[in-house]
Backbone as XML, in Angstrom:
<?xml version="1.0"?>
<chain id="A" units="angstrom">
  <residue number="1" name="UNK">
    <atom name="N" x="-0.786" y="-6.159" z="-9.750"/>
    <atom name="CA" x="-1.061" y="-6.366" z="-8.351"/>
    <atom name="C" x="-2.565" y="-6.518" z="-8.116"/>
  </residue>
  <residue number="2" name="UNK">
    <atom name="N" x="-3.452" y="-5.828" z="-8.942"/>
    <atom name="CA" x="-4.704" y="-5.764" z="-8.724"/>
    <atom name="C" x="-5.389" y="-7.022" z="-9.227"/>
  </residue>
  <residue number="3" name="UNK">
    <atom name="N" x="-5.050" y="-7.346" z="-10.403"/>
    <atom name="CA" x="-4.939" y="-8.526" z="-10.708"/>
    <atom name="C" x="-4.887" y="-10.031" z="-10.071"/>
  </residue>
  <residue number="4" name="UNK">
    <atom name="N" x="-3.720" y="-10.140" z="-9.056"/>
    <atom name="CA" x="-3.539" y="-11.110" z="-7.976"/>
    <atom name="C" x="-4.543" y="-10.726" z="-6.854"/>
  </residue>
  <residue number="5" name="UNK">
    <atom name="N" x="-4.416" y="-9.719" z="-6.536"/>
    <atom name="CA" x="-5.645" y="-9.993" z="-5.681"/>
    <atom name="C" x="-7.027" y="-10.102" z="-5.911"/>
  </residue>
  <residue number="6" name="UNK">
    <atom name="N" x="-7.201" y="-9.803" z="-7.161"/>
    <atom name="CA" x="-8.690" y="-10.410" z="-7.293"/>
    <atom name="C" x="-9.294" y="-11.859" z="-7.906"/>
  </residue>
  <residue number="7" name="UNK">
    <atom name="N" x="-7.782" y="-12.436" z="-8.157"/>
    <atom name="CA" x="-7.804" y="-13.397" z="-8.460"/>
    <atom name="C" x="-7.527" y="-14.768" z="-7.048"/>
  </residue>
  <residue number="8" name="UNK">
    <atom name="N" x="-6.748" y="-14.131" z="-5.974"/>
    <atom name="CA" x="-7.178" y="-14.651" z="-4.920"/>
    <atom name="C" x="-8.369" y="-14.833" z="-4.459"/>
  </residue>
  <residue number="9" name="UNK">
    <atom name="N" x="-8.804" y="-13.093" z="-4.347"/>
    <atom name="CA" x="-10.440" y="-13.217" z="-3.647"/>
    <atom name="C" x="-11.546" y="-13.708" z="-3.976"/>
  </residue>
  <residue number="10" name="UNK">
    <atom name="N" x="-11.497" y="-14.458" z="-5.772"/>
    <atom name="CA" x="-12.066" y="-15.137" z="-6.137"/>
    <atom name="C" x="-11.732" y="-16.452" z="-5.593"/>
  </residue>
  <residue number="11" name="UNK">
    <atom name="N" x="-10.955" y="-17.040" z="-5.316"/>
    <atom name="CA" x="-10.329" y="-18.069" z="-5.046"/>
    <atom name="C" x="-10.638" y="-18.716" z="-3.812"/>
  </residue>
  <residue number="12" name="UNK">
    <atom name="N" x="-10.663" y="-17.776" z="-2.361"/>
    <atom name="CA" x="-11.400" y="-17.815" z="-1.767"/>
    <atom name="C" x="-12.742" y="-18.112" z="-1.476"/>
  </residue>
  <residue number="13" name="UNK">
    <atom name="N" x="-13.569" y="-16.715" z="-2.247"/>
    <atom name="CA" x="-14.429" y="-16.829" z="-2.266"/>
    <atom name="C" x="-15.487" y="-18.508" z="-3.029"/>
  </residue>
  <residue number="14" name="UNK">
    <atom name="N" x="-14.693" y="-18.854" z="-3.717"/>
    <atom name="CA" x="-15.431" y="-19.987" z="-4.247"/>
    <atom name="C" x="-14.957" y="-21.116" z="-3.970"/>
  </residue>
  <residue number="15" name="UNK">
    <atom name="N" x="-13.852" y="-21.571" z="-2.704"/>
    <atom name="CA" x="-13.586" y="-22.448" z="-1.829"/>
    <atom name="C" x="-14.595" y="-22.146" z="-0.400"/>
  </residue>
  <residue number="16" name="UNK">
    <atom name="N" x="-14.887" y="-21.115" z="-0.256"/>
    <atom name="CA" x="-15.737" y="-20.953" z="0.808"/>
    <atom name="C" x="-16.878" y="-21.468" z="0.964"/>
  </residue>
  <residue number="17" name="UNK">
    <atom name="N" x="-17.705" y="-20.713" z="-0.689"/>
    <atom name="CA" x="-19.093" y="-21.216" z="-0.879"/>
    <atom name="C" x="-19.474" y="-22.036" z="-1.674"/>
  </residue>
  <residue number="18" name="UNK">
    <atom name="N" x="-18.484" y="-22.723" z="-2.249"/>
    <atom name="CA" x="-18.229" y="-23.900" z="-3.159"/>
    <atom name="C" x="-19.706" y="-23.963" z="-4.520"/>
  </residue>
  <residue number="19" name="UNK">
    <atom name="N" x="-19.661" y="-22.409" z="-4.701"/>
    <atom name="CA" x="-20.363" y="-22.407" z="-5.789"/>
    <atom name="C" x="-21.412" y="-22.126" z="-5.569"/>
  </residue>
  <residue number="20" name="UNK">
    <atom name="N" x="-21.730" y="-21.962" z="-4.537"/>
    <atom name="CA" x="-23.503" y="-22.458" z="-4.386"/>
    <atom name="C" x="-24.260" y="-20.808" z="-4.146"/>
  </residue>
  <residue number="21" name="UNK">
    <atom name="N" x="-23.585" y="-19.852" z="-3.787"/>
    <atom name="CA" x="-24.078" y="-19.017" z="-3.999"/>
    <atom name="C" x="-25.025" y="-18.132" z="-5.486"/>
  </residue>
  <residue number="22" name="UNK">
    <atom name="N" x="-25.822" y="-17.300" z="-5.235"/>
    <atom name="CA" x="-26.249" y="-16.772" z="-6.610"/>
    <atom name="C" x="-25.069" y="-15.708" z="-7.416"/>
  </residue>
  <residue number="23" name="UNK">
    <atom name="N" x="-25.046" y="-15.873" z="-8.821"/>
    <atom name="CA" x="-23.931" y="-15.503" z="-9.450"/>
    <atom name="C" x="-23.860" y="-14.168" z="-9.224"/>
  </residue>
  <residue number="24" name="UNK">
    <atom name="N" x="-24.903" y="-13.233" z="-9.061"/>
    <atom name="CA" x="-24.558" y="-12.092" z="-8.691"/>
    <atom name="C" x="-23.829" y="-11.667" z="-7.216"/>
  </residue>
  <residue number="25" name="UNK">
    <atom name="N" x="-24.763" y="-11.965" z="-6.608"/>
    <atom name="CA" x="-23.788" y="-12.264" z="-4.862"/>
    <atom name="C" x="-22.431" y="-12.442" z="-5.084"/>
  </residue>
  <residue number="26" name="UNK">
    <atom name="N" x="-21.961" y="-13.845" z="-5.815"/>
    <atom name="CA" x="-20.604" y="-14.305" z="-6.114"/>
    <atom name="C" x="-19.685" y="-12.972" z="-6.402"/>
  </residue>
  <residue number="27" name="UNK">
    <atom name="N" x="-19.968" y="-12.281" z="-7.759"/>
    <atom name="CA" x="-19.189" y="-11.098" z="-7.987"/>
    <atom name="C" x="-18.733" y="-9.910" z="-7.328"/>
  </residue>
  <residue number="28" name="UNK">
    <atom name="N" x="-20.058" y="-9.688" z="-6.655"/>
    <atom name="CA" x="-20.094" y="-8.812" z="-5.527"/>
    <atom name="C" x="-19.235" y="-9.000" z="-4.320"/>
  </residue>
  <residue number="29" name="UNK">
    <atom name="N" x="-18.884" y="-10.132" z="-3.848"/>
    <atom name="CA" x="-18.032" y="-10.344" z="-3.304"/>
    <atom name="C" x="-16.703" y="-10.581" z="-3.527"/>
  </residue>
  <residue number="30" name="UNK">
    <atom name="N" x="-16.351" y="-11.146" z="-4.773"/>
    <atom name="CA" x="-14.833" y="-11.707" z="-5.235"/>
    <atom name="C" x="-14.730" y="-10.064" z="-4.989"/>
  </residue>
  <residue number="31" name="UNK">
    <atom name="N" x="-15.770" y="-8.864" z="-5.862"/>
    <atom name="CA" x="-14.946" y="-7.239" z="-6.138"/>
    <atom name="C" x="-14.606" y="-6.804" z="-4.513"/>
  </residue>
  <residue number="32" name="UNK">
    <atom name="N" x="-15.623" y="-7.086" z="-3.637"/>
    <atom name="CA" x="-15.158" y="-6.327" z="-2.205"/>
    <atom name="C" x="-13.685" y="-7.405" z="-1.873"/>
  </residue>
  <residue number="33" name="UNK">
    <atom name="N" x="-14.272" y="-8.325" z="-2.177"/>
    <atom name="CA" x="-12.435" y="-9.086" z="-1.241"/>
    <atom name="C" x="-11.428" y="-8.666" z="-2.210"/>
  </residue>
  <residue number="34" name="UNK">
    <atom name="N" x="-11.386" y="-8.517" z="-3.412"/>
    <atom name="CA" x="-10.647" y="-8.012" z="-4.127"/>
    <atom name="C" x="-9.703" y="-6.385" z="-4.008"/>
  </residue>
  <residue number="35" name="UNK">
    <atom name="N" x="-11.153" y="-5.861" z="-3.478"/>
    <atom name="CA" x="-10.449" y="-4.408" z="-3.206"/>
    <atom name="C" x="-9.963" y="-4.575" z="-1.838"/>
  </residue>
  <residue number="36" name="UNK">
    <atom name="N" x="-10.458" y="-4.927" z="-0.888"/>
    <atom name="CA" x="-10.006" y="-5.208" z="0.678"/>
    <atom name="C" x="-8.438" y="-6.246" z="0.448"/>
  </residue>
  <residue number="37" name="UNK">
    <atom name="N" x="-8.239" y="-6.888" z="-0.024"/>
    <atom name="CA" x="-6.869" y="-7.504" z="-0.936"/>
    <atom name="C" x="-5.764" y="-6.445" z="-1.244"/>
  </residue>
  <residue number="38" name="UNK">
    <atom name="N" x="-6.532" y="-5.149" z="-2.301"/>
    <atom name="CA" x="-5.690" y="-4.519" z="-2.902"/>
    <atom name="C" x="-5.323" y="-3.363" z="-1.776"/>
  </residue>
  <residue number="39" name="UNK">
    <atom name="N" x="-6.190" y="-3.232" z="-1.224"/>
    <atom name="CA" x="-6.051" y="-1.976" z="-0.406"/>
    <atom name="C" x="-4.851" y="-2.516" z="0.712"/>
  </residue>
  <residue number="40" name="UNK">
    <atom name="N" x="-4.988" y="-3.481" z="1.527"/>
    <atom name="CA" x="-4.150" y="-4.164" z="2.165"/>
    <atom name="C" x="-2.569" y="-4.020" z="1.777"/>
  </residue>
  <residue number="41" name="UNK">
    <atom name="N" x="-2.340" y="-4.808" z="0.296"/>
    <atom name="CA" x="-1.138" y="-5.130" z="-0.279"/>
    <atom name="C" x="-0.480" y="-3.468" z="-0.374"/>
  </residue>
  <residue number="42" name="UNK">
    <atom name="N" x="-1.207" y="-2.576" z="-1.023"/>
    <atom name="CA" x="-1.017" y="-1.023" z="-1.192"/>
    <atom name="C" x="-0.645" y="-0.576" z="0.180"/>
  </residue>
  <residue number="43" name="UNK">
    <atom name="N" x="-0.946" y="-0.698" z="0.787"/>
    <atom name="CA" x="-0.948" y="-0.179" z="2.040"/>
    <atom name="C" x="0.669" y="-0.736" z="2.715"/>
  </residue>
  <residue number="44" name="UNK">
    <atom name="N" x="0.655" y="-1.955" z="2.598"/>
    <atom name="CA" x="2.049" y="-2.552" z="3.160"/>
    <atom name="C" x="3.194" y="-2.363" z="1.549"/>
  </residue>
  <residue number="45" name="UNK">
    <atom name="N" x="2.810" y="-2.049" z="0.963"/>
    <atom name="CA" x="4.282" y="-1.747" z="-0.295"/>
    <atom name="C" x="4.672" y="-0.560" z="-0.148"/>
  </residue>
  <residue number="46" name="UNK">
    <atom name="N" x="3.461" y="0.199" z="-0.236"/>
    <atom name="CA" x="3.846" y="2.088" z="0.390"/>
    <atom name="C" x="4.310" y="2.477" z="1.640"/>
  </residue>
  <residue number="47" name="UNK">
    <atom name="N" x="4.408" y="1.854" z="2.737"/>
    <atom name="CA" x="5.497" y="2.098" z="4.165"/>
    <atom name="C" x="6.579" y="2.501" z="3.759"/>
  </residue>
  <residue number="48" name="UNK">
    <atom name="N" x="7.348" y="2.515" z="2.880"/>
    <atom name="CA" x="8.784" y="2.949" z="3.029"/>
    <atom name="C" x="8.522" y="4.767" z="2.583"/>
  </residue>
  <residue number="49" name="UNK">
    <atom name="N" x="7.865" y="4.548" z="1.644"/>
    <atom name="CA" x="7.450" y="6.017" z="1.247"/>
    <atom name="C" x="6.950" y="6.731" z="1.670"/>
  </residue>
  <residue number="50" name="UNK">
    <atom name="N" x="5.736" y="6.005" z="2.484"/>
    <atom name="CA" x="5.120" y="7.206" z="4.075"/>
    <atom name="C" x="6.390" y="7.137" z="4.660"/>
  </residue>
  <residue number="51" name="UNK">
    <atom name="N" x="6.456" y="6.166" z="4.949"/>
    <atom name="CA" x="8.234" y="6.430" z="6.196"/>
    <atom name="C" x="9.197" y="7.930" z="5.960"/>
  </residue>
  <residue number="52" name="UNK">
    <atom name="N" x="9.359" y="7.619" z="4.226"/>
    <atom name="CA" x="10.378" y="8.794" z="3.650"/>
    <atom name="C" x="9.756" y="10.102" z="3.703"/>
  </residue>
  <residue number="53" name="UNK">
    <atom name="N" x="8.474" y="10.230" z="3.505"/>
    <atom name="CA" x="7.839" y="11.411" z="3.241"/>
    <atom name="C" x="7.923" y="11.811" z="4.636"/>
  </residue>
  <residue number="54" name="UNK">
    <atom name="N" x="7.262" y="11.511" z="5.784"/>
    <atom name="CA" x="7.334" y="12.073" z="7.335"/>
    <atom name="C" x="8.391" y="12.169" z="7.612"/>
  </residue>
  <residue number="55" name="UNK">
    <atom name="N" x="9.852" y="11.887" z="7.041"/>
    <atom name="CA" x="11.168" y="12.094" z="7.431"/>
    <atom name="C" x="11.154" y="13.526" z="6.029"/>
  </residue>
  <residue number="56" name="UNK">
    <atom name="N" x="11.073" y="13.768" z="5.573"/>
    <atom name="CA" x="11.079" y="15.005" z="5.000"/>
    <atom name="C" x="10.386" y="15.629" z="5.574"/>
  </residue>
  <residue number="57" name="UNK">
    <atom name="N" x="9.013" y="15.217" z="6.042"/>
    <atom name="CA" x="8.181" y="16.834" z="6.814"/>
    <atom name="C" x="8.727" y="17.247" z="8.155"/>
  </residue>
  <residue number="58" name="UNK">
    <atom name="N" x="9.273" y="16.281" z="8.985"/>
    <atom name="CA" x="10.164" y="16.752" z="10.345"/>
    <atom name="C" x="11.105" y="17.386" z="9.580"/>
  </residue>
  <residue number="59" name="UNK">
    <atom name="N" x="11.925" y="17.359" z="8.786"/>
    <atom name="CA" x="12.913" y="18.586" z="8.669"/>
    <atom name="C" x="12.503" y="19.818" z="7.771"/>
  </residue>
  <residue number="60" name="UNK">
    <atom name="N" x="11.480" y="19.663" z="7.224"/>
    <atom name="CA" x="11.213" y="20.980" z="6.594"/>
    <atom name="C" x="10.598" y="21.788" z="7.387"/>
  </residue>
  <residue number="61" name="UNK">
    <atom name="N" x="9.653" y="21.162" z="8.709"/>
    <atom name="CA" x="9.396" y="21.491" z="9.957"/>
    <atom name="C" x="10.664" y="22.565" z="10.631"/>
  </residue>
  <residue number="62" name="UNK">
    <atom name="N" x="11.610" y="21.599" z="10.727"/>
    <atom name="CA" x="12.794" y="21.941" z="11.638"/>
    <atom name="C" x="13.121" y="23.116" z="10.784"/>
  </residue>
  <residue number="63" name="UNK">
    <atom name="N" x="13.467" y="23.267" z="9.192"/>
    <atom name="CA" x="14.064" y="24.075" z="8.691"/>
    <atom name="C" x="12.794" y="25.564" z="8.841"/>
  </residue>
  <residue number="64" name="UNK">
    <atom name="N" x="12.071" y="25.426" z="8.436"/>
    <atom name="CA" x="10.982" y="26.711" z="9.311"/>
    <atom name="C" x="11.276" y="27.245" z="10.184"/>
  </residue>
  <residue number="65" name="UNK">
    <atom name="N" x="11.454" y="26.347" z="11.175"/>
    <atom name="CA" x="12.042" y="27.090" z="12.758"/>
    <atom name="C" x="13.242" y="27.336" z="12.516"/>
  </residue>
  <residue number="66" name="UNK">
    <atom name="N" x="13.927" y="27.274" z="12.036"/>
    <atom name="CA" x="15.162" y="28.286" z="11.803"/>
    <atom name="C" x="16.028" y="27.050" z="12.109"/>
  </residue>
  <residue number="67" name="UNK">
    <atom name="N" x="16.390" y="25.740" z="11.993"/>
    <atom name="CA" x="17.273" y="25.023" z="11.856"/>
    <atom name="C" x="17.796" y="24.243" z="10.830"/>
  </residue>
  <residue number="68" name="UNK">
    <atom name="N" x="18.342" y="24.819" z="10.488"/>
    <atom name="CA" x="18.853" y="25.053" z="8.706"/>
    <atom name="C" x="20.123" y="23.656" z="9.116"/>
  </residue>
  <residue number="69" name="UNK">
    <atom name="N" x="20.383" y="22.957" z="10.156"/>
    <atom name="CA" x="21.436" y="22.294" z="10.335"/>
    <atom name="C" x="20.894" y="20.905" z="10.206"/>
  </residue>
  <residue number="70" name="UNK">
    <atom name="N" x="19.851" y="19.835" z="9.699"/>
    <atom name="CA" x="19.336" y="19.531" z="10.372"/>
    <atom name="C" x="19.247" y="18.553" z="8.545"/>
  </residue>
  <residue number="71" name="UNK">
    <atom name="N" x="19.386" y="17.470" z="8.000"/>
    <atom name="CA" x="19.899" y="17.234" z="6.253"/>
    <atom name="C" x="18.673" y="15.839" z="6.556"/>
  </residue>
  <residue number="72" name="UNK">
    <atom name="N" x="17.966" y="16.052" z="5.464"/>
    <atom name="CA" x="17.086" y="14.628" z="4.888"/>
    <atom name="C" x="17.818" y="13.450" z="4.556"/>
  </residue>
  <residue number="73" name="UNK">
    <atom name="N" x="18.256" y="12.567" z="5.161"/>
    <atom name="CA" x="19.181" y="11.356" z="5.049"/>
    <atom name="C" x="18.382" y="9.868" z="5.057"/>
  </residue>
  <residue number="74" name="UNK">
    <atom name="N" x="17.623" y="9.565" z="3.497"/>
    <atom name="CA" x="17.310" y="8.223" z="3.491"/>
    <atom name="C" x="18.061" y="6.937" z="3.899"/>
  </residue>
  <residue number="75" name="UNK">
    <atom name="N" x="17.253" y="6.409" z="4.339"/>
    <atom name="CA" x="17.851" y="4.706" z="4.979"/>
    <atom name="C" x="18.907" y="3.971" z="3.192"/>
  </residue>
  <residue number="76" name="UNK">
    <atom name="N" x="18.488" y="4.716" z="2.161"/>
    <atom name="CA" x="18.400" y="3.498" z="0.801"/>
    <atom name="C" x="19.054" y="4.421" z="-0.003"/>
  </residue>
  <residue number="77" name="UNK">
    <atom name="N" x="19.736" y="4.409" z="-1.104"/>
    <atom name="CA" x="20.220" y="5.945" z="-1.980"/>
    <atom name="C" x="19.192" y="5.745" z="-3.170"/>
  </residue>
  <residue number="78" name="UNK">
    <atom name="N" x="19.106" y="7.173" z="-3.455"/>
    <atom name="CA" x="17.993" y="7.597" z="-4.281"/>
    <atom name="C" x="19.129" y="6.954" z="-5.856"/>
  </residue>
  <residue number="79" name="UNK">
    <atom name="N" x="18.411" y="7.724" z="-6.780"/>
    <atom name="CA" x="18.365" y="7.524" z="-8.467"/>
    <atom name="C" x="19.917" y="7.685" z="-8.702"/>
  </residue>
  <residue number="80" name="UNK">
    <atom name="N" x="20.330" y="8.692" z="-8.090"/>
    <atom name="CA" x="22.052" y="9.126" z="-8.647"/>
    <atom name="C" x="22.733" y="8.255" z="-7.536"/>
  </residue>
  <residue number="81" name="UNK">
    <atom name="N" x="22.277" y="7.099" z="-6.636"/>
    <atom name="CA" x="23.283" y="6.999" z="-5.692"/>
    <atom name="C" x="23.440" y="7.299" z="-4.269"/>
  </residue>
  <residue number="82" name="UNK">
    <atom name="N" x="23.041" y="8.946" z="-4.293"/>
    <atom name="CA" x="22.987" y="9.349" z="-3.127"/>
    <atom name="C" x="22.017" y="9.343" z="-1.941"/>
  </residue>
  <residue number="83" name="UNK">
    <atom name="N" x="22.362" y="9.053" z="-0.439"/>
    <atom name="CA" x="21.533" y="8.642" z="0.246"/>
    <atom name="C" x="20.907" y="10.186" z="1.188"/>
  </residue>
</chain>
C-alpha cells in the first residue's frame, strides 16, 4: 500500500513540475505526498475497525454500569463464523 502511494505521489509530483524542479526538492516532496497518500488510504481502510472497536467500548461501558444484557453484535462474522 505504501508502495502505491508513493508511487502515485511521484507521479504527480513530476506531471506537475515536469521535472524542472531541483532533485532534492523533488524527493522531498514525492516523501510528503507519499505519506499524506498513505495516511489518507490508512485512514479510510481502518473505518470498519474504529467502527468495531467504539461498538465494543459502548458495551463494555454499558456492562460497568451494571447492564450485563446488552451483547457485542458485528455487522460481518468474525474467524469461526460468528457475528
Amino acid at each position: 500500500m505504501t508502495l502505491i502511494a508513493a508511487l502515485v505521489a511521484e507521479g504527480v509530483a513530476w506531471v506537475l513540475f515536469a521535472g524542472e524542479l531541483a532533485w532534492g526538492f523533488y524527493v522531498v516532496l514525492a516523501a510528503v505526498g507519499a505519506a499524506l497518500v498513505g495516511l489518507f488510504l490508512g485512514a479510510w481502510f481502518s473505518r470498519s475497525v474504529t467502527r468495531r472497536l467504539g461498538c465494543a467500548l459502548e458495551v463494555s461501558r454499558a456492562w460497568m454500569r451494571g447492564n450485563l444484557s446488552l451483547r457485542i453484535a458485528g455487522p460481518v462474522a468474525d474467524d469461526v463464523g460468528m457475528s
